[in-house]
N, C-alpha and C positions, 0 to 999 in steps of 0.2 A: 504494500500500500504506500503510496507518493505520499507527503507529508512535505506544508511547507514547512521549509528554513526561512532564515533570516533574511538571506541576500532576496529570494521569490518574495517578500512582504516584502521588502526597500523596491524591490522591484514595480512592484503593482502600485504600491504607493504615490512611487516616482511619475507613474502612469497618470494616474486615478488626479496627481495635484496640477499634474499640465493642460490635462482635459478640463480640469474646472477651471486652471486661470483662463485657458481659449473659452470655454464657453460665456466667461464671466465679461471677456473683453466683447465678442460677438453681442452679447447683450448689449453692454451699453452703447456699440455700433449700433446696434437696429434702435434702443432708445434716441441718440443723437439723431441720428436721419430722420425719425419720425416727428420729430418736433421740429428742424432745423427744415428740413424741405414736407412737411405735413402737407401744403397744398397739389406741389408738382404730384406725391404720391401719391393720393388721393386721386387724383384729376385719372393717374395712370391704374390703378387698381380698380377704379368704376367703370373706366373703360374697360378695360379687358375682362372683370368678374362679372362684369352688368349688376352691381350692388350700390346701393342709392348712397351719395357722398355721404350722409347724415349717419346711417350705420357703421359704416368705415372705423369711427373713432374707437367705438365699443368692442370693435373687432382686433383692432390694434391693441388695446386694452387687456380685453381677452388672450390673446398669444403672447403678449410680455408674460401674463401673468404665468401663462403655464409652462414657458419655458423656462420661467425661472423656479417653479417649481419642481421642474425636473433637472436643471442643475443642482439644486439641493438634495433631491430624492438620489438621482445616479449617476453623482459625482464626489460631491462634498459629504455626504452623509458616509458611503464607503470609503472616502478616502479616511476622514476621521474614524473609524471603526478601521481601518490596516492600519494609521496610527499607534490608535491603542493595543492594538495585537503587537505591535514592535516593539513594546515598551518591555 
């Protein structure tokens, strides 16, 4: 039976805290652009999904919030738990 070591926890950890800083920067990219150019993207997302501007914002709203719950879920919550298993 495989059992991790030490170096396989430094390892996945090493993993697990890259993926959260990229996803945590990707975040605040898509926050920045959605308020800095909010119109132009709007203008371009009602075109092309045919969803009325007015909805748009809740939608936006909407996907910050769940992606950043899922950088907390399957990122940052396992990274912190390999963590505590290194200690």
């Amino acid at each position: 039976m495989n059992t991790l070591n030490l170096d396989t926890i430094n390892y996945i950890c090493g993993f697990l805290g890259w993926c959260t800083i990229l996803n945590i920067v990707l975040f605040c990219y898509m926050a920045v652009m959605l308020i800095a150019f909010n119109a132009p993207i709007k203008r371009l997302h009602s075109r092309i999904m045919l969803i009325p501007k007015e909805q748009l914002n809740g939608l936006y709203f909407s996907l910050l919030a769940h992606y950043k719950l899922a950088i907390l879920i399957l990122n940052l919550v396992p990274y912190c738990a390999m963590k505590i298993m290194a200690q």
